[in-house]
HTML snippet that shows the backbone in 3Dmol.js (N, CA, C, O; Angstrom):
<script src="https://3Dmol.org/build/3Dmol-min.js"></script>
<div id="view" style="width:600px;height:400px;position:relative"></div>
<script>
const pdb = `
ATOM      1  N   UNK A   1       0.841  -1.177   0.000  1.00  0.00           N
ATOM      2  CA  UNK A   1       0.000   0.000   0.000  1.00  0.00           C
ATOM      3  C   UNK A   1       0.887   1.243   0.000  1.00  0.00           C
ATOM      4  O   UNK A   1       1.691   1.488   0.899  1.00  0.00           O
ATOM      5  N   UNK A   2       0.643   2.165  -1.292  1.00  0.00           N
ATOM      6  CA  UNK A   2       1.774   3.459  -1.471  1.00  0.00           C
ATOM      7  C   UNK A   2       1.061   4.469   0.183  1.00  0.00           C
ATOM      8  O   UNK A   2       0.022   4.388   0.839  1.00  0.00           O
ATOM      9  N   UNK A   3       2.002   5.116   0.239  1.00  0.00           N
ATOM     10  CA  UNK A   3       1.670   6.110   1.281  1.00  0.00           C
ATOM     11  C   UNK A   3       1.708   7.390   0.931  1.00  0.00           C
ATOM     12  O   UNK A   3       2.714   7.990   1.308  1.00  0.00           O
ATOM     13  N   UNK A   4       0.568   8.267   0.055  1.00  0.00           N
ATOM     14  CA  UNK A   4       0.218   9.764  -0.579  1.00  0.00           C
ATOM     15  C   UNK A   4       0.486  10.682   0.293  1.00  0.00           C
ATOM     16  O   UNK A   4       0.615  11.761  -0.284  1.00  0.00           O
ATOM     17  N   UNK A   5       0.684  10.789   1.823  1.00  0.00           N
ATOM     18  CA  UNK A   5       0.469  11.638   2.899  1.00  0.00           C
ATOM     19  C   UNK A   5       1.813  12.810   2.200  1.00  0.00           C
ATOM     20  O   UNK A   5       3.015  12.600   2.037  1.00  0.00           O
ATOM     21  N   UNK A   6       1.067  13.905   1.947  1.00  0.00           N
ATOM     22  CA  UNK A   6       2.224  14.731   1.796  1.00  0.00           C
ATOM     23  C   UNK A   6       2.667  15.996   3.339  1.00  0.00           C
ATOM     24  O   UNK A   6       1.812  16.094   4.219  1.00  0.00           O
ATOM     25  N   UNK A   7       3.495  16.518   3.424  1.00  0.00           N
ATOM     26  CA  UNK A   7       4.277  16.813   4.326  1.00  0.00           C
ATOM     27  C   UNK A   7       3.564  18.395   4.268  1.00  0.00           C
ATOM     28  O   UNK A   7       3.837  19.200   3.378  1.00  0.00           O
ATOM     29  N   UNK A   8       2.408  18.726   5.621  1.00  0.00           N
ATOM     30  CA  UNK A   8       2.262  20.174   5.253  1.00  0.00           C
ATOM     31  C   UNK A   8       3.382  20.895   6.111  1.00  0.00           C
ATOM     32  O   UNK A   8       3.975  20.514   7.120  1.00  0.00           O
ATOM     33  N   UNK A   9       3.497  22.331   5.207  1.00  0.00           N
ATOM     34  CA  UNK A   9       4.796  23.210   6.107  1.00  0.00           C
ATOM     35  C   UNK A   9       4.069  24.602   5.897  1.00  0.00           C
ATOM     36  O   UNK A   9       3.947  25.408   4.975  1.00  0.00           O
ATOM     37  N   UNK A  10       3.561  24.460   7.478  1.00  0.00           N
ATOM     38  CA  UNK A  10       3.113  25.487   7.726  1.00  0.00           C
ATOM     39  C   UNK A  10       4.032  26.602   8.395  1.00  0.00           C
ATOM     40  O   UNK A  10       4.607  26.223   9.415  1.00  0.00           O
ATOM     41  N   UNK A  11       4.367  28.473   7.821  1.00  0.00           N
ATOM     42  CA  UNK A  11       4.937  29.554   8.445  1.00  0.00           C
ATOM     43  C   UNK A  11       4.018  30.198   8.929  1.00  0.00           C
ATOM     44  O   UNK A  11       2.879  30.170   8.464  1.00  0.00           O
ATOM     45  N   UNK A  12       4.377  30.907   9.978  1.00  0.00           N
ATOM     46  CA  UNK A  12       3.454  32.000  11.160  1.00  0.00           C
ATOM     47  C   UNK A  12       4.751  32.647  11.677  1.00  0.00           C
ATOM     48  O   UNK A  12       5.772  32.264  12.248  1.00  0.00           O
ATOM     49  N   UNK A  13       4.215  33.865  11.191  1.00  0.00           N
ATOM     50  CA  UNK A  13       4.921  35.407  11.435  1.00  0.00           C
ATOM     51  C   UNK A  13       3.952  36.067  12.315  1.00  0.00           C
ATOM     52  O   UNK A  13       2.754  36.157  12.045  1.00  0.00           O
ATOM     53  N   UNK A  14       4.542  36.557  13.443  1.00  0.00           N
ATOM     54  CA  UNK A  14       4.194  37.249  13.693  1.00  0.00           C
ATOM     55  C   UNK A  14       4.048  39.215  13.320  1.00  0.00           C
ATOM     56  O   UNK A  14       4.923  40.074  13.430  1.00  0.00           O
ATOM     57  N   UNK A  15       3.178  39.298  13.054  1.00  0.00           N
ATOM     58  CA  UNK A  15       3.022  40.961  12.362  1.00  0.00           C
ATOM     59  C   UNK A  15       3.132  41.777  13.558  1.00  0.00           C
ATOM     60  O   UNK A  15       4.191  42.373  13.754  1.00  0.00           O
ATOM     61  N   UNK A  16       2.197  41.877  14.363  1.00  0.00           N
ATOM     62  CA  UNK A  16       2.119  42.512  15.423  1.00  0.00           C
ATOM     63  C   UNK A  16       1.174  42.449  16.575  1.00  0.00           C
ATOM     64  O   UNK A  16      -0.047  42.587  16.490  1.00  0.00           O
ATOM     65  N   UNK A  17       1.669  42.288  17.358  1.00  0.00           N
ATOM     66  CA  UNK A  17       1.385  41.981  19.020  1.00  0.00           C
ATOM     67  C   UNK A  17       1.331  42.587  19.865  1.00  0.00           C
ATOM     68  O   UNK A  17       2.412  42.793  20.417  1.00  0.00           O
ATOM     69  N   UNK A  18      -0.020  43.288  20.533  1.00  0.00           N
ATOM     70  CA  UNK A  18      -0.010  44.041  21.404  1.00  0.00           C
ATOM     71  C   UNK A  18      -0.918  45.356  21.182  1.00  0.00           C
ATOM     72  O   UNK A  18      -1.680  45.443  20.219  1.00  0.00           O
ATOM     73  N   UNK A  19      -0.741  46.622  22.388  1.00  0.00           N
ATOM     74  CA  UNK A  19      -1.199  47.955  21.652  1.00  0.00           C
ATOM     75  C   UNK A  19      -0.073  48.691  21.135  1.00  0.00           C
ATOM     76  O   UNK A  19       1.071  48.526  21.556  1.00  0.00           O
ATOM     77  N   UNK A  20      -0.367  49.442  20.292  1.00  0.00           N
ATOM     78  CA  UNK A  20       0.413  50.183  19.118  1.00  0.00           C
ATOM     79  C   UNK A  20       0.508  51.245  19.876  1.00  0.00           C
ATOM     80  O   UNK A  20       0.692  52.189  19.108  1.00  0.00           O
ATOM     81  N   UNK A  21       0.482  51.653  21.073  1.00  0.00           N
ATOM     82  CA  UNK A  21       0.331  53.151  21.714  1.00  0.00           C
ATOM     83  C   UNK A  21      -0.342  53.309  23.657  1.00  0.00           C
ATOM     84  O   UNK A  21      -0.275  52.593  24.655  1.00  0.00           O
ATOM     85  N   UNK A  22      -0.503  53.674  23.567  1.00  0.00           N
ATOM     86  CA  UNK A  22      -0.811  53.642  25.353  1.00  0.00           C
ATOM     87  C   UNK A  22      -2.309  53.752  25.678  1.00  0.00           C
ATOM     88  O   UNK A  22      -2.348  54.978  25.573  1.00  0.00           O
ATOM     89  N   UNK A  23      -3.123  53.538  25.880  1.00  0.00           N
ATOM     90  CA  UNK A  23      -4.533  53.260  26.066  1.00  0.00           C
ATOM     91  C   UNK A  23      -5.169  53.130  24.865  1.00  0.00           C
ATOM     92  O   UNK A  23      -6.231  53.752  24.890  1.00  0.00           O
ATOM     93  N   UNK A  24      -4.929  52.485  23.641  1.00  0.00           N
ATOM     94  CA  UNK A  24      -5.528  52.079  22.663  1.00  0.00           C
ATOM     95  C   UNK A  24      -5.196  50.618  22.809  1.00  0.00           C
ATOM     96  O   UNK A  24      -4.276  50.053  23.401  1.00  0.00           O
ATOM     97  N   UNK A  25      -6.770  49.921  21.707  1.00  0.00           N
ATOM     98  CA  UNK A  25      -6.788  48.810  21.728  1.00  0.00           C
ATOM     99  C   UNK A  25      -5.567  47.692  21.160  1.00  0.00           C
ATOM    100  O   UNK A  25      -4.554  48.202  20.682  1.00  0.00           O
ATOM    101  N   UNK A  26      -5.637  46.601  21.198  1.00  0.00           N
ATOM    102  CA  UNK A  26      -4.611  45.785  21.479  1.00  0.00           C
ATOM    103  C   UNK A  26      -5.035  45.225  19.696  1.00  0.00           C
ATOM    104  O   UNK A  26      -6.181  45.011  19.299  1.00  0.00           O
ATOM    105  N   UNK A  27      -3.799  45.094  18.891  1.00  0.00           N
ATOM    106  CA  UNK A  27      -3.966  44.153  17.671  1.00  0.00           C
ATOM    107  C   UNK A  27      -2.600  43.015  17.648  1.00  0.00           C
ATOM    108  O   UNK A  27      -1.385  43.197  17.717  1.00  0.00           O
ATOM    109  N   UNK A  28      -3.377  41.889  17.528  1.00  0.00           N
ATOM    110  CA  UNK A  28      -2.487  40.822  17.266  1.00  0.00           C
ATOM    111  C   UNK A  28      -2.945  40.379  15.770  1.00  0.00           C
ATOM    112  O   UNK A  28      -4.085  40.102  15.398  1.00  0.00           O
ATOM    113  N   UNK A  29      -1.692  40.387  14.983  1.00  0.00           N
ATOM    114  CA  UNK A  29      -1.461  40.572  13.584  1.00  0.00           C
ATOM    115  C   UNK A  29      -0.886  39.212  12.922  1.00  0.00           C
ATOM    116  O   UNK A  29       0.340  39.158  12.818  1.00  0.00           O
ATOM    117  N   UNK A  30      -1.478  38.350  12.563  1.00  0.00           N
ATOM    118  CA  UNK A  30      -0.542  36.746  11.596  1.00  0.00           C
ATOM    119  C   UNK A  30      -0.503  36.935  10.291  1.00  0.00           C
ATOM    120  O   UNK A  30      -1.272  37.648   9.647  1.00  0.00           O
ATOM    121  N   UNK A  31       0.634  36.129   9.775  1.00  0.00           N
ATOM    122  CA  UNK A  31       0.807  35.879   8.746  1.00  0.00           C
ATOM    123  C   UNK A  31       1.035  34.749   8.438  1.00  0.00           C
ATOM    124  O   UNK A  31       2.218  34.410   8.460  1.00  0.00           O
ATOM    125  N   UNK A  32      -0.119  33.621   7.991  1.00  0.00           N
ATOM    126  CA  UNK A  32       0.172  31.991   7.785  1.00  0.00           C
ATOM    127  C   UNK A  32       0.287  31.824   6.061  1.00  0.00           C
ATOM    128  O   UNK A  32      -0.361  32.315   5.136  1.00  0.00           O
ATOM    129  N   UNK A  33       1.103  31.159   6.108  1.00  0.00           N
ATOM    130  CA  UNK A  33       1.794  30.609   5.129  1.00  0.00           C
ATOM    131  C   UNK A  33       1.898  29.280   4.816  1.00  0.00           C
ATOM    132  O   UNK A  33       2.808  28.764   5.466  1.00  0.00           O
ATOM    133  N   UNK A  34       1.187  28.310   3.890  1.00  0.00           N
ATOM    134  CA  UNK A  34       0.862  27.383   3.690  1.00  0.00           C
ATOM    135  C   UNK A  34       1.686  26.876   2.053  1.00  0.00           C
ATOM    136  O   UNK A  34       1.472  27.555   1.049  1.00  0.00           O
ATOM    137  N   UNK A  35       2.500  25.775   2.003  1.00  0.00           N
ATOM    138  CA  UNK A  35       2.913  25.588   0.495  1.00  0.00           C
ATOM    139  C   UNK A  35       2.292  24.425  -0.339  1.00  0.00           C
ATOM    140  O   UNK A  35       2.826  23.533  -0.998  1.00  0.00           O
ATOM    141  N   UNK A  36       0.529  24.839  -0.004  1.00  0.00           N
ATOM    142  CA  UNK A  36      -0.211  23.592  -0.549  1.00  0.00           C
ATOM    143  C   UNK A  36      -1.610  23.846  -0.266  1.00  0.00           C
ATOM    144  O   UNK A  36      -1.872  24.352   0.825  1.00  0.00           O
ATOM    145  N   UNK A  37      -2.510  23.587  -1.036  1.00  0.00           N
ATOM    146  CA  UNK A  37      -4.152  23.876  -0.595  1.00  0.00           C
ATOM    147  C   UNK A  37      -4.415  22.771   0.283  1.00  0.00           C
ATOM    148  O   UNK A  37      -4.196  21.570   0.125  1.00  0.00           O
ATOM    149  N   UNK A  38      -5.062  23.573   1.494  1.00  0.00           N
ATOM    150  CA  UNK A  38      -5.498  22.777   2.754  1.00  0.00           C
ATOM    151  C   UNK A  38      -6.888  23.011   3.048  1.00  0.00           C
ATOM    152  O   UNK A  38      -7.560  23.485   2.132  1.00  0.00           O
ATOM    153  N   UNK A  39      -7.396  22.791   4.047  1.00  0.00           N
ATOM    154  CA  UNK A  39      -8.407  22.716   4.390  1.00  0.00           C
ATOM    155  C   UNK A  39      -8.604  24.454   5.114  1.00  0.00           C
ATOM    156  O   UNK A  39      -8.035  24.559   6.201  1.00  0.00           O
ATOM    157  N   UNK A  40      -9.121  25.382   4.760  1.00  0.00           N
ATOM    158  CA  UNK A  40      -9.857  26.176   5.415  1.00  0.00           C
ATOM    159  C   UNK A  40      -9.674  26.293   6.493  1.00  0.00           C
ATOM    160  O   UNK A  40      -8.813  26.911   7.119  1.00  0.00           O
ATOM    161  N   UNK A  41     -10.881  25.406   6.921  1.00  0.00           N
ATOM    162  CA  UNK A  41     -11.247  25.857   7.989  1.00  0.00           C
ATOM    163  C   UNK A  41     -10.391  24.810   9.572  1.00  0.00           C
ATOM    164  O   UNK A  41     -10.631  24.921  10.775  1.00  0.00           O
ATOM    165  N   UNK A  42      -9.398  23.881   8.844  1.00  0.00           N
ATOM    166  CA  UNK A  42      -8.120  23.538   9.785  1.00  0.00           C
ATOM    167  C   UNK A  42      -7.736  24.946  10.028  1.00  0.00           C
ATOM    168  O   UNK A  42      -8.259  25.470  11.011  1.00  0.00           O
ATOM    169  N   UNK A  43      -6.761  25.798   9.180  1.00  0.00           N
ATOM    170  CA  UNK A  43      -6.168  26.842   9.612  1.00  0.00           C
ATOM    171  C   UNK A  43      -6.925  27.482  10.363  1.00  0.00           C
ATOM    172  O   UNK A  43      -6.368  27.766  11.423  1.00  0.00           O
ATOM    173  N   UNK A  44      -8.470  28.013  10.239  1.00  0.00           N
ATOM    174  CA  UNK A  44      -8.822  28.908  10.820  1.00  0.00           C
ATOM    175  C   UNK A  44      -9.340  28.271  12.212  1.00  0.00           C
ATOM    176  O   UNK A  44      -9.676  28.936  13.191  1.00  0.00           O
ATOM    177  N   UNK A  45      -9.343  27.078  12.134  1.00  0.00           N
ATOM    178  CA  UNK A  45      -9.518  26.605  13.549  1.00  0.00           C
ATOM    179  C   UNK A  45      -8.110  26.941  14.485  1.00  0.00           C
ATOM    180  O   UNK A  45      -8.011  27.373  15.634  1.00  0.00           O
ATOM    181  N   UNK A  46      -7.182  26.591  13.583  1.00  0.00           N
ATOM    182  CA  UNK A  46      -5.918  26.414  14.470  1.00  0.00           C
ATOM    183  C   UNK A  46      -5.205  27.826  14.781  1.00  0.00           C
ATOM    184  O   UNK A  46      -4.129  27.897  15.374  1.00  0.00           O
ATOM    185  N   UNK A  47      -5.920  28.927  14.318  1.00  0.00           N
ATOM    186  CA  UNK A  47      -5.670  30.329  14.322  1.00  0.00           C
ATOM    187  C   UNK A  47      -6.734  30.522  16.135  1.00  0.00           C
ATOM    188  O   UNK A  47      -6.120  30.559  17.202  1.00  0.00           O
ATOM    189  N   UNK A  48      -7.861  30.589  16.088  1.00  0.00           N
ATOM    190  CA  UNK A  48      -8.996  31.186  16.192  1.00  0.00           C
ATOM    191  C   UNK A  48      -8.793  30.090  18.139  1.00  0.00           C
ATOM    192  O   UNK A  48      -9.268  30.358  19.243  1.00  0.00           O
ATOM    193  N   UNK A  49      -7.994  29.055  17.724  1.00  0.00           N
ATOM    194  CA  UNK A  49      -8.081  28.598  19.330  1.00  0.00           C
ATOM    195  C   UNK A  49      -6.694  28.221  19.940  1.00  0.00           C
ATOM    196  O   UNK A  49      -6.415  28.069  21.129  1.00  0.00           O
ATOM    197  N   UNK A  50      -5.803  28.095  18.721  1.00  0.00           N
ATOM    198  CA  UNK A  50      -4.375  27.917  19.227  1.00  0.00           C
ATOM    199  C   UNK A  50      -3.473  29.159  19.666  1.00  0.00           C
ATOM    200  O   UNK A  50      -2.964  29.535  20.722  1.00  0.00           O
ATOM    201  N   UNK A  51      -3.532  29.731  18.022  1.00  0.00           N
ATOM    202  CA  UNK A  51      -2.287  30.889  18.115  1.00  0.00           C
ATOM    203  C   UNK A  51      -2.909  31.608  18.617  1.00  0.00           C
ATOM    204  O   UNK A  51      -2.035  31.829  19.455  1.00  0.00           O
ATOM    205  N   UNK A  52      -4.010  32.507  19.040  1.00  0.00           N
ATOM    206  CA  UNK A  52      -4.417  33.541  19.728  1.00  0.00           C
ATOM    207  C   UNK A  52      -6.117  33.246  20.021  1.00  0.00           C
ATOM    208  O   UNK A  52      -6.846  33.247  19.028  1.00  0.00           O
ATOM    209  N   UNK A  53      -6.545  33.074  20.963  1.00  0.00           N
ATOM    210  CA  UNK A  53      -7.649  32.536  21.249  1.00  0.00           C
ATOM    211  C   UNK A  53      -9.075  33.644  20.962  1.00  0.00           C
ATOM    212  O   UNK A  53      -9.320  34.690  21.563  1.00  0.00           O
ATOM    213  N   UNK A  54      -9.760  33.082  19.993  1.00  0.00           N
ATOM    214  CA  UNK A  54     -10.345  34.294  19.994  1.00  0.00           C
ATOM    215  C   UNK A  54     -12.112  33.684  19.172  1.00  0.00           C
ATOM    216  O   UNK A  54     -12.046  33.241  18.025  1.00  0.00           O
ATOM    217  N   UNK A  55     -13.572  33.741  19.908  1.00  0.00           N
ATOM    218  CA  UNK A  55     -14.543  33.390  19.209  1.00  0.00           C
ATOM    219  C   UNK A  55     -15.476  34.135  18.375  1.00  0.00           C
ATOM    220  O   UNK A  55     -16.430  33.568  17.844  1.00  0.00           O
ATOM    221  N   UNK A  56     -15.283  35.184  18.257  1.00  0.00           N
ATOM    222  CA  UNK A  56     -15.960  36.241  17.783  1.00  0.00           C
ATOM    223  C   UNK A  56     -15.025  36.721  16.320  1.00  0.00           C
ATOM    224  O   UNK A  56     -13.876  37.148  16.214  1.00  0.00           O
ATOM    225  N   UNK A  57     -16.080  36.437  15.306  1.00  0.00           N
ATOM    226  CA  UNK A  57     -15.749  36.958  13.762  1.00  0.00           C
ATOM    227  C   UNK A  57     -16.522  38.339  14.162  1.00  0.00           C
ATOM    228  O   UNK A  57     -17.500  38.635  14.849  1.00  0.00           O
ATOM    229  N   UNK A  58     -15.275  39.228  13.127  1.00  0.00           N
ATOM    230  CA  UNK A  58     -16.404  40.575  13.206  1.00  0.00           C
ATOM    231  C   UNK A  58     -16.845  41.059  12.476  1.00  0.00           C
ATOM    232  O   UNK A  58     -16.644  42.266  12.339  1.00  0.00           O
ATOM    233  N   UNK A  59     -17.943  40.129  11.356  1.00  0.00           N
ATOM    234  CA  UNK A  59     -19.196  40.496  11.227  1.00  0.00           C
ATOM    235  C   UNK A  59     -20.480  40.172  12.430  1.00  0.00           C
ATOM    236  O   UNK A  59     -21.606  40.661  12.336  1.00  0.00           O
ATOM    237  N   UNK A  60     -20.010  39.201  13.610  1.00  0.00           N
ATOM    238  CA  UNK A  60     -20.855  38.789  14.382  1.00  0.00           C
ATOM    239  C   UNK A  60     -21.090  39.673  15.242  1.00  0.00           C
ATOM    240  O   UNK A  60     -20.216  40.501  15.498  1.00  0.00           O
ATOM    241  N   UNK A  61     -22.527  39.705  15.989  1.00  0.00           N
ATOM    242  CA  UNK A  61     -22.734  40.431  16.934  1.00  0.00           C
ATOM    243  C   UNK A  61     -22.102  40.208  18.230  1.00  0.00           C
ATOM    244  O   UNK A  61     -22.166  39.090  18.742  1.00  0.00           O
ATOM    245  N   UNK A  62     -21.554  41.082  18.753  1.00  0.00           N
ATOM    246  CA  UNK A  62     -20.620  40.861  20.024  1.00  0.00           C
ATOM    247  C   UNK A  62     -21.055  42.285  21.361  1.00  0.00           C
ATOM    248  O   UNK A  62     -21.496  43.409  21.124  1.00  0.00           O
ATOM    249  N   UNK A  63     -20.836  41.881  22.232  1.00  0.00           N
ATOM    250  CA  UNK A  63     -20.765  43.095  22.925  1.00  0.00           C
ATOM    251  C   UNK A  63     -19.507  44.135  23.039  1.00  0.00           C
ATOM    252  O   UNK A  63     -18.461  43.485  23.056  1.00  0.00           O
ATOM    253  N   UNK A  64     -19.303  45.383  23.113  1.00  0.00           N
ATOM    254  CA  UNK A  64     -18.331  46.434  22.907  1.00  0.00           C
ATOM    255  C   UNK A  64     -17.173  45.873  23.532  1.00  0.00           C
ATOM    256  O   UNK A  64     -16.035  45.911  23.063  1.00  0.00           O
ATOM    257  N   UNK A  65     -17.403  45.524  24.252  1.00  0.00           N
ATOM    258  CA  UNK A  65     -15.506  44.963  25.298  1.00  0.00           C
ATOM    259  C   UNK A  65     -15.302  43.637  24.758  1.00  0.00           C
ATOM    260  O   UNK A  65     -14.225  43.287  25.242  1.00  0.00           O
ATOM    261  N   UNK A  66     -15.768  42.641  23.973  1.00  0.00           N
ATOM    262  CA  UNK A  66     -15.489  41.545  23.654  1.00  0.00           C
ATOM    263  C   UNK A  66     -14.391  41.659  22.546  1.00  0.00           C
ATOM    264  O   UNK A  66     -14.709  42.659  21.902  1.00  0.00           O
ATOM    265  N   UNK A  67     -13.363  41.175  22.061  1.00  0.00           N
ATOM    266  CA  UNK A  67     -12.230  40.872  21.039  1.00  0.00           C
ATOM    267  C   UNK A  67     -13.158  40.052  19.710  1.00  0.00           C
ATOM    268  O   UNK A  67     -14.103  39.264  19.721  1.00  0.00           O
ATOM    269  N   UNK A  68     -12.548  40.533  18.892  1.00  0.00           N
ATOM    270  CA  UNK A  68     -13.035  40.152  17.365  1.00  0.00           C
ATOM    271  C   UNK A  68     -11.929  39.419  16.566  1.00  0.00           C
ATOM    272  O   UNK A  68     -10.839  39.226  17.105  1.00  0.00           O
ATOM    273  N   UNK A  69     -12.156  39.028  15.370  1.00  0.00           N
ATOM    274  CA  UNK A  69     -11.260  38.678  14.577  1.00  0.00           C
ATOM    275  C   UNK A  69     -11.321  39.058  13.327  1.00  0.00           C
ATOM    276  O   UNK A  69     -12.432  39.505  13.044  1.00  0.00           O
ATOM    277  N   UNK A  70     -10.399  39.057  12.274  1.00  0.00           N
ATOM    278  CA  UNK A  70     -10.663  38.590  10.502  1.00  0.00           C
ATOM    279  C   UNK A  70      -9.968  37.949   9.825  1.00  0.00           C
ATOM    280  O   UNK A  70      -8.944  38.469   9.382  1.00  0.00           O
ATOM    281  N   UNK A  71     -10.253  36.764   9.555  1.00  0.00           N
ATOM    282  CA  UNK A  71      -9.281  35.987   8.368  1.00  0.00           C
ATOM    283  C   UNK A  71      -9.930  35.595   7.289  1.00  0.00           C
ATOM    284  O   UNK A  71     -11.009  35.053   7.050  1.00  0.00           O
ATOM    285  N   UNK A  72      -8.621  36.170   6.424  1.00  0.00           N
ATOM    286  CA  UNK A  72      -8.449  36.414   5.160  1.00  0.00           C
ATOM    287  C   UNK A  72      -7.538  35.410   4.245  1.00  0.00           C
ATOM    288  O   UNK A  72      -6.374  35.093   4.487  1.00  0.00           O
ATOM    289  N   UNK A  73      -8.216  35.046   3.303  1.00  0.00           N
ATOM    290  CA  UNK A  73      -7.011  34.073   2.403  1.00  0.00           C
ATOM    291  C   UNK A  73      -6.832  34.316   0.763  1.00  0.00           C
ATOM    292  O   UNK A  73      -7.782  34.568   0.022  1.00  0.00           O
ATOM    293  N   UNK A  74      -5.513  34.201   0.350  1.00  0.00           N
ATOM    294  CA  UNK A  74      -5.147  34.947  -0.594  1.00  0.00           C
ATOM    295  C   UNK A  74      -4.267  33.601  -1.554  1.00  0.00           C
ATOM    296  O   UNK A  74      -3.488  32.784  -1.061  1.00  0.00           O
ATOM    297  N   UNK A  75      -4.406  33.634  -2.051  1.00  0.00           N
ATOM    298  CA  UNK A  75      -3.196  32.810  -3.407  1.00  0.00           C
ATOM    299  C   UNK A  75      -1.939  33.643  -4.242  1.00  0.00           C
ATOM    300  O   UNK A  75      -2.042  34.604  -5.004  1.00  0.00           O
ATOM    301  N   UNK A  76      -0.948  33.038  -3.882  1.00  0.00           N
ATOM    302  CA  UNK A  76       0.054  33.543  -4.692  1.00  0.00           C
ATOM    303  C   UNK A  76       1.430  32.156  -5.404  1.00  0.00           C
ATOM    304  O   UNK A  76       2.313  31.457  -4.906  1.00  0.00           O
ATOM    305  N   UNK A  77       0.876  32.389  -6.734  1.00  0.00           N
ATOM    306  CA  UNK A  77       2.104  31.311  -7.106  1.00  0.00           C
ATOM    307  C   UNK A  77       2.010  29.745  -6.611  1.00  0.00           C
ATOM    308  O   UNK A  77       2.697  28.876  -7.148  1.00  0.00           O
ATOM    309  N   UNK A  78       1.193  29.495  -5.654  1.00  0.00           N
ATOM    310  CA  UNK A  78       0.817  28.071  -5.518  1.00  0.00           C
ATOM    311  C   UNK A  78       1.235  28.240  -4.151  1.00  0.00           C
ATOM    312  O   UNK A  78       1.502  27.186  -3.573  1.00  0.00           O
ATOM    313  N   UNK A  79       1.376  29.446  -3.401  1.00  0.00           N
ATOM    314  CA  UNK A  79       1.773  29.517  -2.110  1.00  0.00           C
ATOM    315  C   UNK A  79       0.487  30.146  -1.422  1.00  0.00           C
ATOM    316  O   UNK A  79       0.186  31.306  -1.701  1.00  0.00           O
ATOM    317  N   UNK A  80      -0.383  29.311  -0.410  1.00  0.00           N
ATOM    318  CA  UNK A  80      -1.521  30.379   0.177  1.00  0.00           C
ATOM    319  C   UNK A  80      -1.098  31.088   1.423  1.00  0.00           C
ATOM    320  O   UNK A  80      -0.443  30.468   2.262  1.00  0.00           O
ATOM    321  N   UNK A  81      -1.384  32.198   1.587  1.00  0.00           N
ATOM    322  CA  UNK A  81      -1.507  33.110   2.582  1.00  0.00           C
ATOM    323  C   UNK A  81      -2.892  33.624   3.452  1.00  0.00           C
ATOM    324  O   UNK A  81      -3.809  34.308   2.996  1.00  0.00           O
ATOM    325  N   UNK A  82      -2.785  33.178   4.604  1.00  0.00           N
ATOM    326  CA  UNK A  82      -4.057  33.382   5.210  1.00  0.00           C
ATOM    327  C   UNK A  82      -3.544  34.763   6.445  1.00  0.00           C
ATOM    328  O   UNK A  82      -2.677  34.588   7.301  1.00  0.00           O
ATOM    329  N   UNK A  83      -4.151  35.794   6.292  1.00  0.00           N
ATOM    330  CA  UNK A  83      -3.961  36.769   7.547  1.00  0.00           C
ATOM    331  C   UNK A  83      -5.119  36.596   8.439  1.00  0.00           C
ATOM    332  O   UNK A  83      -6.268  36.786   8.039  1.00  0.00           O
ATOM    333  N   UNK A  84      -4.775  36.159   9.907  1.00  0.00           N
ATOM    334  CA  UNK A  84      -5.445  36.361  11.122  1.00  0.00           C
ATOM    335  C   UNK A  84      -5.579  37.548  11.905  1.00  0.00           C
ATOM    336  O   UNK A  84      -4.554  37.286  12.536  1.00  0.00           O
ATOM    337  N   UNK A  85      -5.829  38.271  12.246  1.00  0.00           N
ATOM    338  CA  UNK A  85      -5.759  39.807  12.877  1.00  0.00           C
ATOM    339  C   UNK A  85      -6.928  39.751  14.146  1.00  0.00           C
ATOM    340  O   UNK A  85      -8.140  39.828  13.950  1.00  0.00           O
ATOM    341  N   UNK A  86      -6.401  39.628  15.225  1.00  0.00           N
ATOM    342  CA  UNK A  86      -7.664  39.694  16.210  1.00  0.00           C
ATOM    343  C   UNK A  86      -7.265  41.482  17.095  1.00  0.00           C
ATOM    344  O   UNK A  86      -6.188  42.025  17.339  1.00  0.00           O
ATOM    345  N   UNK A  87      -8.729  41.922  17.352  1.00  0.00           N
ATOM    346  CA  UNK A  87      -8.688  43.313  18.045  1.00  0.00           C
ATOM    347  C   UNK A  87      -9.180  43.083  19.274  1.00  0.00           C
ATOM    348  O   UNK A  87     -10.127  42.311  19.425  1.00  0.00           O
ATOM    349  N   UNK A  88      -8.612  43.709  20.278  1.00  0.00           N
ATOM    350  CA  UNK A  88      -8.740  43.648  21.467  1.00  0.00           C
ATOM    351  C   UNK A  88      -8.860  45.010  22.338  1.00  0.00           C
ATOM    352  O   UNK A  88      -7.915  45.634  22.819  1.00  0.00           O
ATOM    353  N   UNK A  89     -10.447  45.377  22.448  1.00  0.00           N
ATOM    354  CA  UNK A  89     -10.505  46.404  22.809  1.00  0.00           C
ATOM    355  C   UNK A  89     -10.020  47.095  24.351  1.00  0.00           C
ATOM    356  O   UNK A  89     -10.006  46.429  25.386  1.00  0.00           O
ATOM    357  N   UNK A  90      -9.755  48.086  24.301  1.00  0.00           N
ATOM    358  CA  UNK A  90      -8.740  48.874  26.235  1.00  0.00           C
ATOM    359  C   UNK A  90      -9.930  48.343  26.815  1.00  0.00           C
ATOM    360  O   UNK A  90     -11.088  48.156  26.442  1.00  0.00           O
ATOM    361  N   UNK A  91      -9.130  48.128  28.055  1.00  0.00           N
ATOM    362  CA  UNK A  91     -10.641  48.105  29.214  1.00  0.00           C
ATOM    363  C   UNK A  91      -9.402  48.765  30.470  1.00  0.00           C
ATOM    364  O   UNK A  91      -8.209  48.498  30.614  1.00  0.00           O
ATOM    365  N   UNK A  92     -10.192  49.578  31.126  1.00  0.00           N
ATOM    366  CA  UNK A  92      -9.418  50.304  31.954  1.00  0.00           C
ATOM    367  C   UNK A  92      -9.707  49.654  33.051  1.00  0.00           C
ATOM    368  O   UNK A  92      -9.198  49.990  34.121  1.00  0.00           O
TER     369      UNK A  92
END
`;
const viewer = $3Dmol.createViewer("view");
viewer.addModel(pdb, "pdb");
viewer.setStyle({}, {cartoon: {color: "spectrum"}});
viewer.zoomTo();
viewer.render();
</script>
């Protein structure tokens, strides 16, 4: 029996982490990098509860102090790029 399993190699950059300034909200910024079409919604699982924990898409209704997210996926050259970006609003 041949064995098809090919080898995924997944990159994660970090963009940016944290607040950008002193009582403004907090953005944590990814950059995943995939060298093969995968499954969706693996990455965005493994974004959304691993690399930065976060349940709220923001088109969803949320309350004002709750953290949001957006991921985005892009094709280039046979290389996909998915950006994760979660916002994290001040709470004093």
């Amino acid at each position: 029996m041949e064995n098809n399993n090919k080898e995924l190699n997944i990159k994660i950059e970090t963009l940016h982490y944290g607040q950008p300034r002193a009582y403004a909200d907090s953005l944590y910024d990814y950059k995943i990098t995939v060298d093969q079409p995968y499954q969706d919604a693996f990455i965005k699982r493994m974004c959304t509860e691993t690399l930065y924990r976060c349940n709220k898409e923001s088109k969803e209704s949320r309350e004002w102090y709750e953290s949001y997210y957006t991921f985005d996926k892009t094709e280039k050259d046979g290389t996909y790029i998915y950006r994760y970006k979660v916002m994290s609003p001040y709470l004093d």
